[in-house]
VEXDREN-2710 file (C-alpha; in Angstrom, 1 decimal):
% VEXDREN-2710
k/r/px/py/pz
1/UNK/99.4/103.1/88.9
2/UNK/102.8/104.1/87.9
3/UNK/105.9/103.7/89.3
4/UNK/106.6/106.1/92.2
5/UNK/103.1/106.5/92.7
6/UNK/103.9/105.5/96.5
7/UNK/105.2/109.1/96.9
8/UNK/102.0/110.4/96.2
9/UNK/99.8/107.5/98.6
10/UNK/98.0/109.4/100.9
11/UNK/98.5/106.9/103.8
12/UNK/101.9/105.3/104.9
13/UNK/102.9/101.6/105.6
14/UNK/100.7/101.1/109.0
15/UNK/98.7/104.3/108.7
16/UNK/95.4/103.4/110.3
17/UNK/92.4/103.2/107.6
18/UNK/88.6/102.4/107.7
19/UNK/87.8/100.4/104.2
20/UNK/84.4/99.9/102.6
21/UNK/84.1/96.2/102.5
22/UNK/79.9/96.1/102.8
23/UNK/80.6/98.2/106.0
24/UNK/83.3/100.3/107.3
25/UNK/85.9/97.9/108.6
26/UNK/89.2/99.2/110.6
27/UNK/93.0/98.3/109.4
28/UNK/96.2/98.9/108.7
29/UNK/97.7/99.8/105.3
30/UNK/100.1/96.9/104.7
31/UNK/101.3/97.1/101.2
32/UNK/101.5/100.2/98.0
33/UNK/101.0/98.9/94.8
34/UNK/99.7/95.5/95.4
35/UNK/99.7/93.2/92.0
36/UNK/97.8/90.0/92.5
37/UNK/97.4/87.8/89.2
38/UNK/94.1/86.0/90.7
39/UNK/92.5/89.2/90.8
40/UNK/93.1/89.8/87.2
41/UNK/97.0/91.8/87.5
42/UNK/94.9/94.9/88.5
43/UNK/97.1/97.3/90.3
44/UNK/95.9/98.1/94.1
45/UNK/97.0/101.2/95.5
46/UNK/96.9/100.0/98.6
47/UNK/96.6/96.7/101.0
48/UNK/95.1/96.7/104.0
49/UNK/94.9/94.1/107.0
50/UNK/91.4/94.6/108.6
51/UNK/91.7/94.2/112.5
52/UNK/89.8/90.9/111.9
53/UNK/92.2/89.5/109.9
54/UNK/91.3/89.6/106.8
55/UNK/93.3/91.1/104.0
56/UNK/91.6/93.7/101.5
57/UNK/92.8/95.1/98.4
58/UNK/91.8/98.9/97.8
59/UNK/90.7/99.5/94.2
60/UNK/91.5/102.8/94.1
61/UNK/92.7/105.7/96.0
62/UNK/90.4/108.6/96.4
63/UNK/88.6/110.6/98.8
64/UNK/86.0/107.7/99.5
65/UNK/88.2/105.2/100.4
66/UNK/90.2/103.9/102.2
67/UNK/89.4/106.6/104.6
68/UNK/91.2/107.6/107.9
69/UNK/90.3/105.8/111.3
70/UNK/89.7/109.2/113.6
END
């Protein structure tokens, strides 16, 4: 993703989000852009902390995920 690509996230830092990890899972966006070298320096669009705990990485933005918690 290139830079200033936040501008055109379509969820904010702590927007609510449902993410696709098996199952839908709730969370809270927690990070644009996310660069992790294990996972290969892939660019994540977004980072999300799952009400459980867990932290997921969102491969990429579209209309299928992450999706909005209604």
């Amino acid at each position: 993703m290139a830079v200033g690509a936040v501008a055109a996230a379509r969820f904010g830092l702590e927007a609510r989000v449902a993410c696709n990890c098996g199952t839908w899972e709730p969370g809270a966006v927690v990070g644009h852009d996310y660069t992790d070298e294990r996972l290969d320096g892939q660019v994540y669009p977004y980072q999300v902390r799952l009400d459980d705990g867990r932290l997921f990485c969102v491969p990429a933005d579209d209309v299928r995920a992450p999706a909005p918690c209604l």
